[in-house]
C-alpha positions in Angstrom: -1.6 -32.4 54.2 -2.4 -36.2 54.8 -1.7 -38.8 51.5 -3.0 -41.6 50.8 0.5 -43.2 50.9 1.5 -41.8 54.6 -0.8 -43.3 57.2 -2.5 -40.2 59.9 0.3 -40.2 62.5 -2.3 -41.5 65.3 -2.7 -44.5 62.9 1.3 -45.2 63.2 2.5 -48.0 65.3 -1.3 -48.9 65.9 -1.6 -52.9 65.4 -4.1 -54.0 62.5 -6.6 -56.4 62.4 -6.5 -60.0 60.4 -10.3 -61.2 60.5 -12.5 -58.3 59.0 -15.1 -59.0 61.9 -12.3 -57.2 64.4 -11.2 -54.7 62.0 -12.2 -51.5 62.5 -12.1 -48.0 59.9 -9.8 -45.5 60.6 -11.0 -41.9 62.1 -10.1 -38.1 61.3 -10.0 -35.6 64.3 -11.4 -32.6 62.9 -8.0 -31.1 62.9 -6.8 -34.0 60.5 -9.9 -33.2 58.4 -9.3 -29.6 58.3 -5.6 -30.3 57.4 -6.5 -32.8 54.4 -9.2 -31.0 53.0 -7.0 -27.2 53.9 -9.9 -25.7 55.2 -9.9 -23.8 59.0 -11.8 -26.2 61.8 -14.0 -23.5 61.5 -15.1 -24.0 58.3 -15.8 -27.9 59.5 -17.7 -26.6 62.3 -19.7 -23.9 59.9 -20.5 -27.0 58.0 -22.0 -29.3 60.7 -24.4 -26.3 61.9 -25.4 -26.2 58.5 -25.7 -29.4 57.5 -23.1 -29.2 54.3 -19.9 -30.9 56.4 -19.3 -34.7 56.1 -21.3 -37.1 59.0 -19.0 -37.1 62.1 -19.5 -39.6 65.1 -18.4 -38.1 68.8 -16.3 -40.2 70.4 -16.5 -38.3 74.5 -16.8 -34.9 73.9 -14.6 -35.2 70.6 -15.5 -35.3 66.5 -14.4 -37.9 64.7 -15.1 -39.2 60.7 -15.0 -42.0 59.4 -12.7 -42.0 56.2 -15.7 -43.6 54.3 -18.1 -41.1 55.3 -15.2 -38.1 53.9 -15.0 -40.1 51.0 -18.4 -40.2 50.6 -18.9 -36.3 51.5 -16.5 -35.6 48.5 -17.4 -38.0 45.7 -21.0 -36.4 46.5 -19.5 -32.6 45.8 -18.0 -33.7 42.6 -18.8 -31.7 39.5 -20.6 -34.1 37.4 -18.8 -32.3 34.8 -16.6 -29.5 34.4 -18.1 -26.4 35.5 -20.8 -27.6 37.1 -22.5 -27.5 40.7 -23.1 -31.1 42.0 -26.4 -32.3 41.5 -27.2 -30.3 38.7 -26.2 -31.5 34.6 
């Protein structure tokens, strides 16, 4: 599983950006996503069909997320409190 301390391993070695109008966000494969969230790709793919899955960009005939869209994805499926489905109090 990924953490927020350990960089993805395609993100190793990879040179970063000093202005922010060349910097660019970081992607998941699906594979990476499956891994961090520990969920099959399967699941991920499930999702997309159905509309539940996080926003994913194809990049050639591959997936991709953004970090900020996952981020997004899982703030948004946050109980609001214990208990409790999102979206509902």
């Amino acid at each position: 599983m990924l953490s927020r301390a350990e960089p993805a391993a395609h993100l190793i070695g990879m040179e970063t950006a000093t202005t922010a109008s060349s910097r660019l966000e970081p992607l998941l494969s699906i594979e990476e996503l499956s891994e961090y969230l520990d969920v099959p790709v399967r699941t991920l793919y499930d999702w997309r069909l159905s509309g539940k899955g996080p926003c994913a960009v194809h990049v050639g005939r591959q997936l991709r997320y953004f970090i900020s869209d996952v981020q997004g994805w899982l703030a948004a499926q946050r109980e609001s409190q214990p208990g409790c489905l999102p979206g509902r109090s």
